[in-house]
C-alpha positions in Angstrom: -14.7 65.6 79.2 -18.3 65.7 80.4 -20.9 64.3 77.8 -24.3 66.0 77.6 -26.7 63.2 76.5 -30.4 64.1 77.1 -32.1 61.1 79.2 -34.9 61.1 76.8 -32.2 59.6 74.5 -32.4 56.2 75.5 -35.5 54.7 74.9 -36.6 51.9 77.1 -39.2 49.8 74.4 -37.3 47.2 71.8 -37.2 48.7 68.4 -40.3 48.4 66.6 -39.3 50.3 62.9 -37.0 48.6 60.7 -33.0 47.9 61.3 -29.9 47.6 60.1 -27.5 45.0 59.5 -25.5 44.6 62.9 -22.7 46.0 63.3 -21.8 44.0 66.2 -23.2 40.5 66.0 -22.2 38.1 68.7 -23.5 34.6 68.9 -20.3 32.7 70.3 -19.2 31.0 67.1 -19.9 27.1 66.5 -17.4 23.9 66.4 -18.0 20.3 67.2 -16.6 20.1 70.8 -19.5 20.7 73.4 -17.7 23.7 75.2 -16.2 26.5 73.1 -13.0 28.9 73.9 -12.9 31.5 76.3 -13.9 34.9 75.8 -10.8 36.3 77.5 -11.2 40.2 78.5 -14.7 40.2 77.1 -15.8 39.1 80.8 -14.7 39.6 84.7 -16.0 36.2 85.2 -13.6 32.8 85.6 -13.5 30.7 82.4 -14.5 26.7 82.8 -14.1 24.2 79.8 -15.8 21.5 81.7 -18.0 20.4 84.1 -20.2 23.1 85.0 -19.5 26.7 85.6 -20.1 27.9 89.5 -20.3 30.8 91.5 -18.2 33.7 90.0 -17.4 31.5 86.6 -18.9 30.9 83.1 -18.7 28.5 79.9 -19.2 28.6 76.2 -21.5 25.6 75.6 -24.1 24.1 73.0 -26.5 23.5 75.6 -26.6 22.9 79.6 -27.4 19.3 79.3 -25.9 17.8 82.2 -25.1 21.1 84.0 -27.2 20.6 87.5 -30.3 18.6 86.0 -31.5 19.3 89.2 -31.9 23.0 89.5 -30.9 23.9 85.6 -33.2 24.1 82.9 -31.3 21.3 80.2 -31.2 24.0 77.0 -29.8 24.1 73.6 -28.6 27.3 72.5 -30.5 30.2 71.2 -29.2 30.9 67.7 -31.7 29.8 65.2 -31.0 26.9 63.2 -27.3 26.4 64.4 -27.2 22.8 66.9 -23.4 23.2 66.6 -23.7 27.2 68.1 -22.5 28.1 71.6 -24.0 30.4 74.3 -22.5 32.1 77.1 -23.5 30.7 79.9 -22.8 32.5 83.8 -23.3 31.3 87.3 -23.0 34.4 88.8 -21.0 35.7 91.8 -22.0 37.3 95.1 -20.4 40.7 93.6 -21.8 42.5 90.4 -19.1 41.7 87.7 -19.3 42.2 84.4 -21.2 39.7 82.3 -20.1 40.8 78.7 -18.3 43.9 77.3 -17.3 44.8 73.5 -16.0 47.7 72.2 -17.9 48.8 68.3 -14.5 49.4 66.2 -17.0 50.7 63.6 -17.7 54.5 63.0 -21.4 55.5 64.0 -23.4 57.9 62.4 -24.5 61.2 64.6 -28.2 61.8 65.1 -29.1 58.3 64.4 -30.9 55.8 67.0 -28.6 52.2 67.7 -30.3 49.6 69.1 -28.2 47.3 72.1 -29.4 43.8 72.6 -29.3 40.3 74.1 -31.2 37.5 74.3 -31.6 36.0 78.1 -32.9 33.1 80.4 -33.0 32.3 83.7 -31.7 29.1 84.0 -33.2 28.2 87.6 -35.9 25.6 87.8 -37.2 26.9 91.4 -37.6 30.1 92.8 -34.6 31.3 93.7 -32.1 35.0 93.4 -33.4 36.9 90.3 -30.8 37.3 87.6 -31.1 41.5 86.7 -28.9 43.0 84.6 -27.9 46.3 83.1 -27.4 47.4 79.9 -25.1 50.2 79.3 -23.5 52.1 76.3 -20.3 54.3 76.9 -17.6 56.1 75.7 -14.4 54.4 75.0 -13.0 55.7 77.8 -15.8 54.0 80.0 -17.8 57.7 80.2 -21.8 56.3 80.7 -23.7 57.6 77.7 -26.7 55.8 78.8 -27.9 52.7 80.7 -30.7 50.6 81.0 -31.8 48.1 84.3 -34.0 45.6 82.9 -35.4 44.1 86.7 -35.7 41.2 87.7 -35.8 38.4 85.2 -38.7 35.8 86.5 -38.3 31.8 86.4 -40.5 30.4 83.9 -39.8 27.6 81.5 -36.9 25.9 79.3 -38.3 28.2 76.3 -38.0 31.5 77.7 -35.7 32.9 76.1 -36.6 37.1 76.3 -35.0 39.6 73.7 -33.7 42.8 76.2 -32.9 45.7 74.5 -31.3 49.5 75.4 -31.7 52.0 72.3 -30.0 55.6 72.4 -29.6 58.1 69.8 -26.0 59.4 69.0 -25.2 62.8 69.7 -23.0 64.7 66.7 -19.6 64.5 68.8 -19.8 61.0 69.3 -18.6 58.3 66.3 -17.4 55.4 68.9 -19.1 53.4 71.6 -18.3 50.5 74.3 -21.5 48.0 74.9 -21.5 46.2 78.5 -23.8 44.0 80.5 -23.2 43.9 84.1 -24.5 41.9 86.5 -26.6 43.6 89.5 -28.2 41.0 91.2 -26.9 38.7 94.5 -25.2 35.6 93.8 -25.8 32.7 96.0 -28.7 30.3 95.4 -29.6 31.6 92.2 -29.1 34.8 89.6 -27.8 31.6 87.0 -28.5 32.9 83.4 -27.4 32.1 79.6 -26.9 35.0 77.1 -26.8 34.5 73.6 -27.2 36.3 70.2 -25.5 40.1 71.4 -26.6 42.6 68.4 -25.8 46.3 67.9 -27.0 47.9 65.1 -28.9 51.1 63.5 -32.6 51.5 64.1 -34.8 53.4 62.3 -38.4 54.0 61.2 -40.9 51.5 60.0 -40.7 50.6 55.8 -43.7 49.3 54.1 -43.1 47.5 51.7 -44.7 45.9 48.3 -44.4 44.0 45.4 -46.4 45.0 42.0 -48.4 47.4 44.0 -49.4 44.3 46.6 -48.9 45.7 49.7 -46.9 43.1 52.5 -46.1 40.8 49.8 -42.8 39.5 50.1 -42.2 37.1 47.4 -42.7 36.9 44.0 -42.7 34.0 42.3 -41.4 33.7 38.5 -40.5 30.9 35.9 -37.1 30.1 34.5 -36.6 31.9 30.9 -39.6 34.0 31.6 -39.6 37.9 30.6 -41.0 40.1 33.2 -41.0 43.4 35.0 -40.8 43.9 38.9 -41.9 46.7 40.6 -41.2 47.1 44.2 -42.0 50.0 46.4 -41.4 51.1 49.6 -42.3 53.9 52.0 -41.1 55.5 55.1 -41.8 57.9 57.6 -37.9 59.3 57.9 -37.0 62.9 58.2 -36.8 64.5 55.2 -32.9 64.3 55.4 -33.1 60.5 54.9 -31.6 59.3 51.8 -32.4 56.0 50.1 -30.4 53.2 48.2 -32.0 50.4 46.6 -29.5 47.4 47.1 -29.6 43.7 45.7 -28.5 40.3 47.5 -27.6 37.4 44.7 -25.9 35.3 47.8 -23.5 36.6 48.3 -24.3 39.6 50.7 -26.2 43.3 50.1 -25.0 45.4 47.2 -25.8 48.7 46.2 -27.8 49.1 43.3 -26.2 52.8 41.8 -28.3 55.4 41.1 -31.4 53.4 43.0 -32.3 56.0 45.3 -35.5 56.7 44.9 -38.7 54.3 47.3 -39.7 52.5 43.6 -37.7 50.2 41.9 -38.6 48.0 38.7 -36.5 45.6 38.0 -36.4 43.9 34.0 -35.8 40.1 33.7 -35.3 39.1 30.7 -35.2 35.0 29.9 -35.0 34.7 34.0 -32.2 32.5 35.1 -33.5 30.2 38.1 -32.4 31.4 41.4 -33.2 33.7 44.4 -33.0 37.3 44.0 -33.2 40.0 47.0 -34.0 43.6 46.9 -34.6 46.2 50.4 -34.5 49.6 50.8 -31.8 50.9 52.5 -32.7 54.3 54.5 -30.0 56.8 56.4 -31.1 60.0 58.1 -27.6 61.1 57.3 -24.3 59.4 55.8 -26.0 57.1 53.6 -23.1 55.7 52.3 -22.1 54.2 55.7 -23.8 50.6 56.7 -23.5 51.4 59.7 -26.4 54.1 59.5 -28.6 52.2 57.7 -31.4 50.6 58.0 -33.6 48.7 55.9 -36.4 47.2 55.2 -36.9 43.3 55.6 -36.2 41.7 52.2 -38.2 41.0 49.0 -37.8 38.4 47.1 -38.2 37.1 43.6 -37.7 33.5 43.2 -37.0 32.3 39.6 -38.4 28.6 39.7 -36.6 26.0 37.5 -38.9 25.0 34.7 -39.6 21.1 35.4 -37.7 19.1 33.4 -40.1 16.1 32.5 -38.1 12.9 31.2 -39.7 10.5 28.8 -38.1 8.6 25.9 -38.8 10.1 22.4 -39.5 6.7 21.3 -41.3 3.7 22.9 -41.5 0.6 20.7 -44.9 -1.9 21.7 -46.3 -5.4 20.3 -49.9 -5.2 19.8 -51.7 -6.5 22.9 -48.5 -5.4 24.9 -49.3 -2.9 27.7 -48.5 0.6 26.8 -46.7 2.6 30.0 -45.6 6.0 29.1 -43.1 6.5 31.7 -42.4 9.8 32.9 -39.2 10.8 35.4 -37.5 13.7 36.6 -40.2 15.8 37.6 -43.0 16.2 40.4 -46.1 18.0 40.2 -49.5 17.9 38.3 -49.9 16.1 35.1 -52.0 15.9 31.8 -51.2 13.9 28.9 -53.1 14.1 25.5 -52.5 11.9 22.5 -54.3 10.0 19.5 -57.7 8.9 19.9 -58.5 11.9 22.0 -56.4 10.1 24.9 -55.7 12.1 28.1 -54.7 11.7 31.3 -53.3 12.7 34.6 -51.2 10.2 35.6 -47.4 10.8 36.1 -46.9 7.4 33.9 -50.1 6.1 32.2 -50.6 2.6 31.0 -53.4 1.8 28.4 -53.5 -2.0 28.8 -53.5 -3.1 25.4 -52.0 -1.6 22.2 -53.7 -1.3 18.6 -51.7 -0.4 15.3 -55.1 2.9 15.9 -52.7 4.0 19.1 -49.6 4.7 17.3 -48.5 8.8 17.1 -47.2 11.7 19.5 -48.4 11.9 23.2 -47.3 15.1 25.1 -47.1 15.6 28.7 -47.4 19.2 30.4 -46.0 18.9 33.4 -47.1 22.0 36.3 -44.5 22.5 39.3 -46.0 25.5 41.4 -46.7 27.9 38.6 -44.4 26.8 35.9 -45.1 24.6 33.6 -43.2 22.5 30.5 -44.2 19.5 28.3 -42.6 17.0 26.6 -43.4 14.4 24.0 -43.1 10.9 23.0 -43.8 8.9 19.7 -45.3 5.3 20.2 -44.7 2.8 17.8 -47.3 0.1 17.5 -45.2 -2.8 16.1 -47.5 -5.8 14.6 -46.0 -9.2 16.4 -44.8 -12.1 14.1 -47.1 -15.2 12.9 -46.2 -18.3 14.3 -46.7 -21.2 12.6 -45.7 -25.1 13.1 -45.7 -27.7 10.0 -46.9 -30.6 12.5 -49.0 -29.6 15.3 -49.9 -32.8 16.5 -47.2 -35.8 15.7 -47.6 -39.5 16.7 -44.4 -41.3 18.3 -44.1 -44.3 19.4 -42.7 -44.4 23.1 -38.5 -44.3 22.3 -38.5 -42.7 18.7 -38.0 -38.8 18.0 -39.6 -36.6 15.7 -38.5 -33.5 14.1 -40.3 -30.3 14.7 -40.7 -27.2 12.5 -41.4 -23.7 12.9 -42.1 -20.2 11.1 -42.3 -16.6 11.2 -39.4 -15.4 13.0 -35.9 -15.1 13.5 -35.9 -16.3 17.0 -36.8 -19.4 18.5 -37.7 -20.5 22.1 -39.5 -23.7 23.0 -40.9 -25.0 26.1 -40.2 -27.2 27.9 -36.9 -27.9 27.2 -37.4 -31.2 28.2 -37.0 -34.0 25.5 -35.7 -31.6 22.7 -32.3 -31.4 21.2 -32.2 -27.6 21.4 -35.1 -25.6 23.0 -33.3 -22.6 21.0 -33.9 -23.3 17.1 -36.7 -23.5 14.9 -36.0 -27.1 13.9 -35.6 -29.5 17.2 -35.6 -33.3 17.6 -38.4 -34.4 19.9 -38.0 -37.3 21.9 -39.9 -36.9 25.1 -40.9 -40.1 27.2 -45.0 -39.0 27.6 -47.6 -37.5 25.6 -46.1 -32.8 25.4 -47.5 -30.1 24.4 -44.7 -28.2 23.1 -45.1 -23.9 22.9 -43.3 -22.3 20.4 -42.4 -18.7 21.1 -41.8 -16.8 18.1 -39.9 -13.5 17.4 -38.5 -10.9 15.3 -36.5 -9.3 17.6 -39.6 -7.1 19.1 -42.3 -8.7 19.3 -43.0 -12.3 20.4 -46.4 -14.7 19.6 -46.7 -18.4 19.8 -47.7 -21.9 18.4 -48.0 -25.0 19.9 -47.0 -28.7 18.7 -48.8 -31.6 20.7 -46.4 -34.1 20.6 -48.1 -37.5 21.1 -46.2 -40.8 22.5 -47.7 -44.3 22.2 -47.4 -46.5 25.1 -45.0 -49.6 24.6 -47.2 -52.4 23.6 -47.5 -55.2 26.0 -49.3 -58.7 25.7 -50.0 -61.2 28.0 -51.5 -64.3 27.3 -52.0 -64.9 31.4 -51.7 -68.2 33.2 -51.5 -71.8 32.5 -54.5 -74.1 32.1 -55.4 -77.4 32.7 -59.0 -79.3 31.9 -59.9 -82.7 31.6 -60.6 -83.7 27.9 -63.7 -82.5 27.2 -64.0 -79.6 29.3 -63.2 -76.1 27.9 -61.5 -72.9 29.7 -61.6 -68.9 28.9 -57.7 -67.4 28.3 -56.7 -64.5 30.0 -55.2 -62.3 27.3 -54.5 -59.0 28.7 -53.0 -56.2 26.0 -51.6 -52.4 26.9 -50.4 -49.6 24.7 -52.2 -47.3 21.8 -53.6 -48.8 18.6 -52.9 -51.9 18.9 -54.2 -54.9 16.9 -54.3 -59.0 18.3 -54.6 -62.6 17.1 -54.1 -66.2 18.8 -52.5 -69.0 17.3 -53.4 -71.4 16.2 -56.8 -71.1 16.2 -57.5 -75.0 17.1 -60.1 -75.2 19.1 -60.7 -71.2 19.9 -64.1 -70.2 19.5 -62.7 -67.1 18.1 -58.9 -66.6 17.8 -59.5 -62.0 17.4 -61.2 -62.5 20.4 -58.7 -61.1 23.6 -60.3 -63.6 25.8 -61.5 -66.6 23.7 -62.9 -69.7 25.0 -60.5 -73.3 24.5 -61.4 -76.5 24.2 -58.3 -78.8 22.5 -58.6 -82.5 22.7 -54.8 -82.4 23.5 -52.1 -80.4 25.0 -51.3 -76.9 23.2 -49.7 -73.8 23.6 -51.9 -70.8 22.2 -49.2 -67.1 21.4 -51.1 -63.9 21.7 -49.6 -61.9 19.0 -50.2 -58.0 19.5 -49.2 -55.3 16.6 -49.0 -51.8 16.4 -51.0 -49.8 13.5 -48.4 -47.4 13.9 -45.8 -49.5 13.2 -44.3 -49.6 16.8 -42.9 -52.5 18.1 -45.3 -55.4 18.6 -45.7 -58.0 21.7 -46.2 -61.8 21.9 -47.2 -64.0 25.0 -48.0 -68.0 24.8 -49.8 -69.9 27.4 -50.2 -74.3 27.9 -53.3 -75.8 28.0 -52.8 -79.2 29.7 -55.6 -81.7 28.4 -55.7 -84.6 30.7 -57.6 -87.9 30.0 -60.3 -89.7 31.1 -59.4 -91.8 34.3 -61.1 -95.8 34.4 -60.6 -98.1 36.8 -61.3 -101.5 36.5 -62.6 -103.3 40.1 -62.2 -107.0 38.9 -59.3 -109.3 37.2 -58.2 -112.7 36.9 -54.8 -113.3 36.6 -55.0 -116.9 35.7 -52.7 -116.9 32.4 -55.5 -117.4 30.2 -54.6 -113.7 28.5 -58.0 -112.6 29.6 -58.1 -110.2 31.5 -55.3 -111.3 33.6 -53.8 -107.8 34.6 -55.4 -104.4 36.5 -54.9 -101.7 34.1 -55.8 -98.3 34.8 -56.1 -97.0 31.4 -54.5 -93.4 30.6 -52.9 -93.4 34.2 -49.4 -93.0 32.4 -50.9 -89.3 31.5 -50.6 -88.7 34.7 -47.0 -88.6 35.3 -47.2 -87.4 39.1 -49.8 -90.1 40.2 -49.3 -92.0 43.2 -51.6 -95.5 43.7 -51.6 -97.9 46.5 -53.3 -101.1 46.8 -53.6 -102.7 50.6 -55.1 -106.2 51.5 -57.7 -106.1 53.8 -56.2 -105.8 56.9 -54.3 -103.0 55.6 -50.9 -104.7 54.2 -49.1 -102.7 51.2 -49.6 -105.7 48.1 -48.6 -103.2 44.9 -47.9 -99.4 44.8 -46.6 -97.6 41.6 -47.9 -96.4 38.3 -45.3 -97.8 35.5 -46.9 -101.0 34.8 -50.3 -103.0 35.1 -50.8 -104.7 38.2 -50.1 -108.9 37.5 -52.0 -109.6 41.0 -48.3 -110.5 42.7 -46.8 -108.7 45.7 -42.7 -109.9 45.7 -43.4 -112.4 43.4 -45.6 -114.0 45.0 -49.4 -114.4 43.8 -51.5 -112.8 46.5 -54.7 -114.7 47.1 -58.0 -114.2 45.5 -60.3 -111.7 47.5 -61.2 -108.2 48.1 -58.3 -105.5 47.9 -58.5 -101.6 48.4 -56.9 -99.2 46.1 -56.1 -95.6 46.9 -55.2 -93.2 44.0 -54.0 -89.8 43.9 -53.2 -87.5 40.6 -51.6 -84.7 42.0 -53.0 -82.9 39.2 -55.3 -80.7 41.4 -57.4 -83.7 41.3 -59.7 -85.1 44.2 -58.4 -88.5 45.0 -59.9 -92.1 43.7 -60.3 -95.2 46.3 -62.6 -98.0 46.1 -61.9 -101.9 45.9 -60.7 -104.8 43.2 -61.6 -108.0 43.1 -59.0 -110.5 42.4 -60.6 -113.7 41.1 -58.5 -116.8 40.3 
């Protein structure tokens, strides 16, 4: 059979009206390997699952990377938003073969135009053979209803990807098609090309479109629960056999909407449940029921945004003087608060910094996301704080004891620091701390918190010292060295014999004899006193006689050295006068005899020492008999 198809059938611009929903659609599927499965009879060309494809072969790949980097573009494939999609992609051979070839199992509609297309690039980085292909649609039985050579396709850059198209009309006898691409350029040093996204599908005049008599608006935008009428309208230039259907798309794919037929539509919603709703025009210049006639126009949509869902507690508890923060979650958008006191604000969570019992009530938040808006509310509580009080604030201790402490006004108790108390976690501790603390008691009810304080004050551990010993010659007199420490603290010496003034810490001494003074120190807080005693050696005049007779008249017959026994560490010498040792010692009065023997009269030389801290005596005797 020979088919009579007008060449004016095939148009040789891309569609530029409105279209149908394919009804052939290849994009080469998707999967997670890098190459995808063959296409089998689809193609004349070899099939390669690796590598790269050459001369005469062809893969199914996410991209080219690594397929000659030197002389291939490095491309993803071409299908919007899908990184896991595949592309067909042909290194072709020195023969034409056929690039691609489907048959359309789908009944077509006579009289109506089809649109056959493929996106394409020329893979070659340098100037090399020009891929060219040719477009042709035909008969089942491979009889050429039309065909389209779309040239030489140019280098040009790793984004130039080109939509190429072939649109024919079908004549009334014809209800079944085969689509091929073939490949007419010369292989060898170039004609390397990737095909992707292969549609066929009905196209038909331009439809405007509008939205509540807004013409080109494509979206309206609606609030969750809210009650409102759509009107869409749409207009056509089709023959006046075209028939229209209104359809809807819920997600689930395009549905008739029965007895929609006319170009207006008003749709009713009623307490609008959030979501995305779809409405076209569907137009057929004959056979409207059939899909495959259609075509439509691009889709309007209503969105029904959620409400916001603003999340506050509906009661927040605060002390006074506590920061308020009315927290708000959930949401995201614009803000404005109102409250008592003509409060307001446009914060997502205000803070007032310090509460007042005036504050308390009902604050709302409305809360704007796009053009909806909701509100929510919140009831502050203004909760006065307890009174602290303490029955001692500021104890006395001495250093060692404890004292009780003793709080009010709550049912809770925490004190700090813990240190020196029994428990730090009841209103009644023991104290004992080991320096002067200030003790803060924190006071609650179980809501709200305040605070006393308890100075706790330790006496330092009385001390006396009633310094070093003295010595003085009879007569003389000396200053103690009384030294006290600790807190109110009261002293005395005793005895007071001869103390210029025995309340004195330092008095002045002057005993005729030996003595020990004790410096007595007591507390006038009844702590613990402290005594300390100190000698005062007293040591007597020192005479020496430098003439005697020992003759045994009784007068005078003896050298005595009168309160030398006082001196119990004295040391005295007596030499003649060439120097010879004639008495030494302290226990007795010299009898003017060395061994017995009476040493002659003359001059002698004495040498004395105390040992007391005392310069040393010497001079001479005369021993006269």
């Amino acid at each position: 059979m020979i088919w009579a198809i007008e060449q004016q059938s095939f148009a040789q611009q891309i569609c530029t009206g409105s279209f149908g929903d394919p009804v052939i659609n290849i994009d080469f599927g998707r999967g997670t390997p890098n190459f995808g499965p063959s296409l089998g009879s689809s193609t004349s060309y070899r099939y390669v699952a690796s590598g790269y494809p050459n001369d005469g072969e062809y893969a199914i790949a996410k991209s080219t990377n690594g397929m000659l980097p030197n002389a291939w573009f490095q491309i993803p494939n071409h299908t919007p938003n899908d990184p896991d999609g595949y592309m067909m992609i042909v290194n072709a051979s020195y023969e034409p073969g056929i690039f691609y070839e489907a048959e359309v199992n789908t009944d077509l509609c006579p009289n109506t135009t089809y649109q056959f297309a493929a996106w394409v690039i020329n893979l070659l980085k340098y100037n090399g053979k020009k891929p060219r292909l040719i477009f042709s649609i035909l008969t089942p039985d491979d009889q050429v209803l039309g065909s389209k050579d779309i040239g030489d396709i140019p280098e040009g850059s790793a984004t130039d990807w080109k939509q190429y198209a072939l649109e024919f009309t079908t004549p009334a006898n014809v209800n079944r098609v085969k689509l091929k691409i073939v490949n007419s350029g010369p292989g060898g040093g170039g004609n390397d090309i990737a095909i992707d996204d292969i549609t066929f599908r009905a196209c038909g005049p331009e439809i405007n479109t509008s939205i509540n008599n807004d013409p080109g608006k494509a979206t309206e935008i609606i609030c969750e629960h809210q009650t409102t009428d759509i009107h869409f309208s749409a207009t056509a230039n089709g023959p006046a056999t075209a028939t229209y259907i209104w359809q809807k798309n819920e997600g689930s794919g395009w549905v008739d909407l029965a007895g929609e037929t006319g170009q207006n539509l008003t749709v009713h919603f009623g307490d609008a449940v959030k979501g995305t709703y779809q409405y076209r025009l569907a137009l057929a210049a004959n056979q409207a029921s059939s899909a495959s006639c259609r075509t439509a126009s691009a889709p309007l949509t209503v969105q029904v945004n959620p409400l916001p869902a603003p999340v506050v507690e509906p009661v927040l508890k605060f002390c006074q003087g506590e920061r308020i923060v009315l927290n708000l979650t959930g949401v995201t958008g614009t803000y404005l608060w109102s409250g008592p006191n003509n409060f307001s604000s446009t914060a997502q969570s205000p803070v007032i910094p310090a509460a007042t019992l005036q504050m308390a009530g009902v604050y709302t938040v409305e809360v704007t996301t796009g053009s909806c808006s909701s509100s929510a509310s919140t009831e502050v509580e203004v909760l006065a704080p307890p009174v602290a009080t303490v029955e001692d604030p500021h104890p006395v201790i001495c250093q060692g004891a404890a004292t009780a402490l003793q709080a009010h006004g709550g049912s809770i108790y925490s004190w700090s620091p813990a240190l020196g108390l029994s428990n730090a976690a009841v209103s009644n501790p023991i104290a004992k701390p080991d320096v002067t603390t200030l003790y803060t008691v924190s006071v609650s009810d179980g809501a709200c918190v305040s605070t006393a304080q308890v100075l706790v004050t330790v006496l330092d551990k009385i001390v006396a010292s009633a310094g070093t010993d003295k010595k003085i010659r009879k007569g003389q007199s000396v200053q103690l060295d009384g030294k006290i420490s600790g807190n109110r603290v009261r002293y005395l010496w005793t005895p007071s014999t001869g103390l210029d003034n025995p309340e004195k810490l330092q008095p002045v001494a002057t005993p005729e004899h030996d003595i020990t003074y004790t410096l007595q120190a007591t507390s006038d807080a009844g702590c613990l006193g402290s005594v300390s005693s100190v000698f005062v050696r007293v040591l007597e005049k020192i005479i020496i006689p430098n003439a005697f007779s020992p003759n045994g008249d009784n007068i005078n017959d003896v050298w005595n050295i009168e309160a030398l026994n006082t001196y119990p560490k004295a040391e005295l010498k007596v030499v003649d006068r060439y120097g010879n040792l004639v008495f030494e010692g302290t226990e007795a009065p010299w009898d003017g005899r060395y061994k017995g023997n009476n040493v002659p009269a003359g001059v002698y030389y004495y040498i004395l020492k105390l040992n007391e801290d005392e310069k040393q005596f010497s001079g001479s005797i005369m021993i006269i008999r």
